[in-house]
N, C-alpha and C positions, 0 to 999 in steps of 0.2 A: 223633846225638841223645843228649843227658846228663840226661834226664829218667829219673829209676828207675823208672817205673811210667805209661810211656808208656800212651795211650788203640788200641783197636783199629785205630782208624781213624790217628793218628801210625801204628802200625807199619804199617798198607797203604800210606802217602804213602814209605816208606823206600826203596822198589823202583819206580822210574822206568817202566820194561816193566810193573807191575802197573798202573799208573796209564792206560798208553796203551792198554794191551789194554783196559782195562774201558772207556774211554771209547771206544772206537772200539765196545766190545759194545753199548752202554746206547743210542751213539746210532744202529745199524742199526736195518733196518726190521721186520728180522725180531723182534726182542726188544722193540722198539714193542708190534709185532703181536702176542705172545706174552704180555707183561705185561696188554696193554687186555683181551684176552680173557681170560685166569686172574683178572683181577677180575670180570669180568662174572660169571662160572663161579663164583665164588667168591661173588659177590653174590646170584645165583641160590641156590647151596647153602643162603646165610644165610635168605633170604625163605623157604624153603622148610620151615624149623626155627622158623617166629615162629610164635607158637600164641597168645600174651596179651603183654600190657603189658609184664612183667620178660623175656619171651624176646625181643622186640623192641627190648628197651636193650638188652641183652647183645649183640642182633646188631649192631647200631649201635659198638656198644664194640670188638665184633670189626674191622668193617670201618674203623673208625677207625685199628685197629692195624696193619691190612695194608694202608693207604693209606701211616702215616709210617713200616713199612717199607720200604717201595719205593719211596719219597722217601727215606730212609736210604741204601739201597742204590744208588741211580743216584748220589748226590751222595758217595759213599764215597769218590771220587776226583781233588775236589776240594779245593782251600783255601777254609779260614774263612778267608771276609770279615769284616774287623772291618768297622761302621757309618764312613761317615767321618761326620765331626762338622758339624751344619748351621750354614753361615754365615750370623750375622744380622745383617742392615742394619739400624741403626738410621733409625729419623727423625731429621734434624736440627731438635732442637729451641731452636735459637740462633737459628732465621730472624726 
C-alpha cells in the first residue's frame, strides 16, 4: 500500500489471515448469538435510563451508535464496493 495515511480499516485488509479469521468469527453462530443478545442487553440497559423526552433521544442516539458499530465491525473485512453505474435504456424515440 503507497498511501501515507492509510484508513484503519486499509491496514486490517493488509493481512490476508486477519481478514479470514474475522470472517470465519463474524459469520459463526456463536458470535450471531452473542452480538443479537449484547444488543438486546444493551437495549434493555438503555429503556431502563429513559426517564423524559431528552433521555429517550440520547438513548435512541446511543443505540443508533452501537447498531453502526457492529455493522462497522462485521463488515471490517470486507472491500468497498464501489456502486456499479445503472444502465439506461433509452426509448427509442425515432419510431
Amino acid at each position: 500500500m503507497n498511501k501515507a495515511n492509510p484508513t484503519p480499516k486499509e491496514r486490517f485488509m493488509e493481512s490476508a489471515q486477519s481478514i479470514t479469521k474475522h470472517r470465519d468469527m463474524v459469520s459463526s453462530n456463536e458470535f450471531q448469538r452473542g452480538a443479537d443478545f449484547a444488543m438486546l442487553q444493551y437495549n434493555m440497559i438503555l429503556s431502563n435510563q429513559t426517564a423524559n423526552a431528552d433521555s429517550a433521544m440520547l438513548s435512541g442516539m446511543k443505540l443508533q451508535g452501537a447498531i453502526e458499530f457492529l455493522t462497522v465491525f462485521r463488515m471490517i473485512a470486507e472491500p468497498i464496493q464501489m456502486p456499479k453505474p445503472q444502465v439506461m435504456e433509452n426509448l427509442d424515440h425515432h419510431a
